[in-house]
N, C-alpha and C positions, 0 to 999 in steps of 0.2 A: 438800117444797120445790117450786116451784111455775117453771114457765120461760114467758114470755111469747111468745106466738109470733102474730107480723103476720097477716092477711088474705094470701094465697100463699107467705108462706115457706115452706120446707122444714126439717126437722130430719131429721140422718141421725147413726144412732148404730150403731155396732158389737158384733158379739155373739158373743160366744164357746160355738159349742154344745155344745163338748167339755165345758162343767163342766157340761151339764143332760144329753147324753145318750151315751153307747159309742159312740164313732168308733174306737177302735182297732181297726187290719185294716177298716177301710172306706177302701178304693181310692177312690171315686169316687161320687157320689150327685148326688142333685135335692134342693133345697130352696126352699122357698116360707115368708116370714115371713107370719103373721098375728097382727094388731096391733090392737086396738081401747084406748083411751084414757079415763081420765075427765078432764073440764074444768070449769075454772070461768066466768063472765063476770062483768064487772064490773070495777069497778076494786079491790077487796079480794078477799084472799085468805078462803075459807071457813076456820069453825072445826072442821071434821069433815069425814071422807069423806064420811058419808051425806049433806051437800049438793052434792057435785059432782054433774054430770051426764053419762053418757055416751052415749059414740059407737059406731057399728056397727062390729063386727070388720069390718078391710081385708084382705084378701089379695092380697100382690105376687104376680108372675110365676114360674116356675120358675125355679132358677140350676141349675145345674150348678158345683159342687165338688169340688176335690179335699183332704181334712182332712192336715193335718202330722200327721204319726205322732207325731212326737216330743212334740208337745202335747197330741196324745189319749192315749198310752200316759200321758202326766205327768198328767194329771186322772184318767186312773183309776186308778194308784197312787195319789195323793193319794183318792180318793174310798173306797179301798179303807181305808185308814189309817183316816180319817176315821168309817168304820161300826164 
């Protein structure tokens, strides 16, 4: 599925790291997203991946975080179930 995006606009999407990585009992950390994309141009959508083209991995700034237990403790029961 494919989203069209202007000449300067921005797209800001949210991420939940608890289901990719152990935050339970992590107080407090730094994180930094790195993001690279593939795109199309044109007016038509490609018939495959292998004709997108991509972009250089981005790296945002560092944030500083603090994780809800109660949602990290809940993905890794769930992930534990889950294996």
């Amino acid at each position: 599925m494919f989203q069209k995006i202007e000449a300067g606009q921005t797209v800001t999407v949210s991420v939940n790291a608890a289901k990719s990585y152990k935050l339970g009992g992590v107080k407090h950390a730094k994180v930094k997203a790195i993001q690279g994309f593939r795109f199309a141009t044109g007016a038509e959508a490609p018939s495959s991946l292998k004709e997108l083209a991509t972009c250089a991995d981005i790296t945002s700034d560092s944030v500083e975080v603090t994780p809800d237990q109660t949602t990290a403790a809940e993905y890794a029961v769930r992930a534990t179930l889950d294996t």
